[in-house]
N, C-alpha and C positions, 0 to 999 in steps of 0.2 A: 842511541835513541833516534828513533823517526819523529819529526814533526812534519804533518800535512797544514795544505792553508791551497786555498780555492777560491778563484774569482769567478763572479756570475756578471755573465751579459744579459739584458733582457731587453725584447723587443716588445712595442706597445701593439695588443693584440691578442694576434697566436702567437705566446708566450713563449719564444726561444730561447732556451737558458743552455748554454754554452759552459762546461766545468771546464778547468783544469788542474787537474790536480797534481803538485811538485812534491816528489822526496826528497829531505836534506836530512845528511847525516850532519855531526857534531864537527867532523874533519871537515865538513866544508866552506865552514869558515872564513879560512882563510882565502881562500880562491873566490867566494862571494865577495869578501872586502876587496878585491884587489881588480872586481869587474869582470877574471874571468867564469868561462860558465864550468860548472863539475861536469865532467861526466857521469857522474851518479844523479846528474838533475832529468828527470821524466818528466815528458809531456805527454798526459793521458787523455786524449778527446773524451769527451763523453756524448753519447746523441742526444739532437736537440729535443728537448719536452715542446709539447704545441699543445694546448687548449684548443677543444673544439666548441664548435656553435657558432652562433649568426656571428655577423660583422653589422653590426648595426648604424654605424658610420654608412658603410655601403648600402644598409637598406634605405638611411635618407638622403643619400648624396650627399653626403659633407665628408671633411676632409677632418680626419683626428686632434687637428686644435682649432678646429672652427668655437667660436663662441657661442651664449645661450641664444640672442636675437638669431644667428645665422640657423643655428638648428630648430627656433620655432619656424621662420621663415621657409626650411626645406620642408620641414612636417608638415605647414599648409599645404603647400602647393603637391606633393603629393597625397596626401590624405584627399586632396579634392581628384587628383587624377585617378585615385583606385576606389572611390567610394562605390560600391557596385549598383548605389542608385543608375550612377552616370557613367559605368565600364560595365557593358555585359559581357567582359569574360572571364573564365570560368575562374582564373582564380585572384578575381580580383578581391574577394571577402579576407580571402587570406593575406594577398599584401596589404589590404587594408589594416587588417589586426596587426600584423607584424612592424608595418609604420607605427602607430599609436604604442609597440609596444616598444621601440627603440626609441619612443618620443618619451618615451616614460622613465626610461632608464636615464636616458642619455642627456636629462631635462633636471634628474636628480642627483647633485652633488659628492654624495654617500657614492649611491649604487653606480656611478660612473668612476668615480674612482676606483671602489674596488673592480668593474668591468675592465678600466683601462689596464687594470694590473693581472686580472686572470682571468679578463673573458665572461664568457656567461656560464661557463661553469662554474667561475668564482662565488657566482651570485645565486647557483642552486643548490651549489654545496656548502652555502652558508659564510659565503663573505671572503671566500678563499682562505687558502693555506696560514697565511698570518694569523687570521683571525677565528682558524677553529673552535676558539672556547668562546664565541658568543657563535655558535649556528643555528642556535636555537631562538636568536631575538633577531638575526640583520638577514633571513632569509629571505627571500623578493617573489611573491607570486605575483601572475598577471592572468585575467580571466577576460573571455569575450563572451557576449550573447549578442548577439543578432538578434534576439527580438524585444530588447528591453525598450523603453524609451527614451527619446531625445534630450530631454531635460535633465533625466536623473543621470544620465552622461558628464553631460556638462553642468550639476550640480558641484558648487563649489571646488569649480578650477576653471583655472586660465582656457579654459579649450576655446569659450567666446570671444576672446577678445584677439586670440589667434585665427579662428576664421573671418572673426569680425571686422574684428577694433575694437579700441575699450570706448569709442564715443556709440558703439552701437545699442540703439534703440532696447528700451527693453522688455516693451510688447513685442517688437520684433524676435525677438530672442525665444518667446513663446510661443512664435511660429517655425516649425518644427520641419526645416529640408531635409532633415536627416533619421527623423522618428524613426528609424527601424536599427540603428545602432549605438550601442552602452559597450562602455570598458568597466568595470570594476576591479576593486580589489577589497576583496571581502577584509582580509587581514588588518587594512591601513582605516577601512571605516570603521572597525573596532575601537582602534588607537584616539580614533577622534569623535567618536561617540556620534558618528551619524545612523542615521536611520536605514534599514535595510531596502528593497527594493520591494515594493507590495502595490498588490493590484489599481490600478485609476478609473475611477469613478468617469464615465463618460455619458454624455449629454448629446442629444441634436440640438443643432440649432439651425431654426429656421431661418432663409430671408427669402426676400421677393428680390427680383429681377431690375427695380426702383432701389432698392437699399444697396445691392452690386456697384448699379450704377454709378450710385453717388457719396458708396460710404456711407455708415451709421455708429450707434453705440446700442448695443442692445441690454438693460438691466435682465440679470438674470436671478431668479429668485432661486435657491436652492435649501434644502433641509441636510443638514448633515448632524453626529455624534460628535460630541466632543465630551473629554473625559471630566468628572468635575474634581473640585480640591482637591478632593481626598485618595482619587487616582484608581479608585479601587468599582465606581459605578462611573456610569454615562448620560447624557441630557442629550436631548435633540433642540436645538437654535438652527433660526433660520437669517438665512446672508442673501444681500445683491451682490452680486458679481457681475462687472461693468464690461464686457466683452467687445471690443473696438475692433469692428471689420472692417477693412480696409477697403478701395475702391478696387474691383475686379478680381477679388479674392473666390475661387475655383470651388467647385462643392468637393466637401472632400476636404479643407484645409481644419488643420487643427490649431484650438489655442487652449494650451495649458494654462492652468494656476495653483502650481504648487503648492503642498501641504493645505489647500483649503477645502479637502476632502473628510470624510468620517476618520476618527481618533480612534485607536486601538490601545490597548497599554504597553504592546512591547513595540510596536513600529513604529508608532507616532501617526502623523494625520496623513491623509494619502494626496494624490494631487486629483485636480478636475479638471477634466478635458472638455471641450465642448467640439465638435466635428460639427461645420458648414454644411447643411442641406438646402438644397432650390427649394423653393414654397413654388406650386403648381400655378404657372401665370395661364391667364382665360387667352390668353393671345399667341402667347410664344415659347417657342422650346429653345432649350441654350444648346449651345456645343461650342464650349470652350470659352472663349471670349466673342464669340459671334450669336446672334441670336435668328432664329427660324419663322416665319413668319407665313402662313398656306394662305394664296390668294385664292378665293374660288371665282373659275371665271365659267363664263357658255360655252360652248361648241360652237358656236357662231363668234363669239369672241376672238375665243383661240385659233377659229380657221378666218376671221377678215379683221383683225385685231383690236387693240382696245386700249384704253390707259387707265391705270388701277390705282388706284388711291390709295398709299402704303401709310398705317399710323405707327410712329417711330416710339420709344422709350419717355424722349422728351416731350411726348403731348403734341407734336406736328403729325401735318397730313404730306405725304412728300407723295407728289405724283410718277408713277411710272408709267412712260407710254410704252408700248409692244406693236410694232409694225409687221413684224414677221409674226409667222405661224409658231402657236407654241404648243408644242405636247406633253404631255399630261405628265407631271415630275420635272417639267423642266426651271428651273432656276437661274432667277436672276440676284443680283449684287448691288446693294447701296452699302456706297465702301464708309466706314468711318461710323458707321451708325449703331455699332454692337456696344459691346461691354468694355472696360479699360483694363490695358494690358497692367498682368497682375504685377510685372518688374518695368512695366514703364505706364503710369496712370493714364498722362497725356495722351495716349494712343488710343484708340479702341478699333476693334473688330469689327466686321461689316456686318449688316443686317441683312440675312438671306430672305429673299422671296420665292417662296416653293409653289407652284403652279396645279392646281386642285381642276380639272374638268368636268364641269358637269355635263353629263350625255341625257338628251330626252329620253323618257319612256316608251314614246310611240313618235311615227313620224306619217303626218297622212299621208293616201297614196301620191295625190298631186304631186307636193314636196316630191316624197322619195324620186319621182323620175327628173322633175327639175337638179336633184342630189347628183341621181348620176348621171345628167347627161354633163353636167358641168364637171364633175370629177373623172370623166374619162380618161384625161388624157393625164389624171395624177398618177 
């Protein structure tokens, strides 16, 4: 009688598995007890098995027993180097998803174990080889959209307080750098009874060029549905919604509020965005954190000069004088005098002065030769 017996080597990974397999007959016995080897003993190599797919260790830069803080740690710091707000190249969307999706696995106790042990095909064919008879409950999907939003992203997980910090703000947190990407997993929001992804009820909101400056709270009145007791009709109530805009906050910035949108019965209540719009100032136009301001000066001004009387944000008259000649679109600069920088307050932008000329309609004939005999030699 043949007895076989086989040892597996495995490497963490692509799963190298190494057999070999020994025959022993009944007569060898004696020669095993006594240390030598039979010659009836075979060593049969077998080739190595390798699992294919990502190495997800490599897509975050860590090393395979780094720990949980070291791999939130690389996931920041990449997740921000490939976010294709701030990498325009071409495939930065995809290492972006591919980070978040090693940040997922490799962040989950379960699904890392079975990865360490067979890879990422372990985990799409259902937990690997061990554990075939559960494939059907520890399979792992992961989904990207690109156009969801920021919030329902980082709805209930740690993502904030990884890009953040957990002391981070949390109106801030509703200010939205990243609004144009969500990871989900449809499967795991089932499990835990969250709500699907549906449409956000979006608002403008106005401010003047005074409430940039300085910061305000704006009460916002809104009507929304919400379902009543019996879950089966709907009522309309109306909410303030306290909207805290910051000092030099951009038109164009959004600030969410979660679920305090109209109620559905199968999704639940949706969120309310409001988006920053400039209210039209009688004086100035913005661009960016600087504000534009058109002097209108004479032709006589502009060619033996003049000094213009600039009114700033804060209610002064700041004088600019002009010695030289100025032509028409030409701009000057009072630094300090714009809007505050929206990631440093204390700062602001300069107040541009844009130069507007006004030309007569007629010039009598006298003038005109006085004109040009002095302009000759311009």
């Amino acid at each position: 009688m043949v007895l076989i017996w086989t040892q597996f080597g495995m490497k963490h990974k692509n799963v190298n598995v190494k057999s070999k397999v020994r025959a022993m007959h009944r007569d060898d016995s004696s020669s095993s007890s006594s240390g030598e080897s039979s010659k009836s003993d075979q060593d049969v190599p077998c080739l190595p098995i390798k699992s294919t797919g990502k190495d997800f260790y490599t897509v975050l830069g860590v090393s395979s027993d780094s720990n949980e803080d070291e791999i939130k740690k690389a996931y920041r710091k990449m997740a921000l180097k490939f976010h294709p707000d701030k990498n325009s190249e071409a495939d930065a969307e995809d290492r972006f998803k591919e980070i978040a999706e090693a940040y997922e696995i490799l962040t989950d106790p379960k699904k890392r174990n079975i990865y360490d042990q067979f890879g990422e095909e372990g985990l799409k064919n259902g937990s690997g080889m061990s554990m075939a008879g559960h494939a059907n409950t520890n399979r792992s999907y992961f989904h990207g959209d690109a156009h969801a939003t920021f919030s329902t992203f980082f709805h209930g997980s740690d993502h904030f307080d990884i890009f953040f910090g957990p002391d981070f703000d949390v109106e801030d947190k509703l200010f939205n750098p990243f609004n144009r990407f969500m990871f989900r997993n449809p499967a795991h929001d089932l499990q835990k009874g969250r709500r699907h992804l549906q449409a956000v009820v979006v608002h403008d909101l106005l401010v003047t060029l005074e409430e940039v400056l300085h910061g305000c709270t704006k009460h916002m009145k809104i009507t929304r549905r919400r379902l009543n007791a019996d879950g089966s009709s709907l009522r309309s109530e109306d909410k303030v919604l306290n909207v805290v805009v910051k000092k030099g906050w951009k038109a164009g910035t959004r600030i969410t509020f979660p679920r305090e949108g109209d109620e559905t019965p199968n999704n639940g209540p949706a969120d309310v965005t409001f988006i920053l719009r400039d209210k039209k100032h009688p004086q100035y136009k913005r661009d960016g954190s600087n504000i534009i301001y058109t002097a209108k000066i004479t032709l006589k001004e502009a060619l033996c000069g003049c000094t213009v009387n600039v009114p700033t944000l804060g209610n002064r008259m700041m004088p600019l004088p002009c010695s030289d000649v100025i032509k028409p679109g030409a701009i000057r600069r009072l630094r300090g005098e714009g809007l505050p920088l929206p990631k440093s307050p204390s700062k602001r932008g300069d107040l541009m002065v844009e130069f507007q000329v006004l030309f007569p309609d007629r010039i009598p004939p006298q003038s005109r030769e006085i004109i040009k005999h002095s302009l000759a030699k311009c």
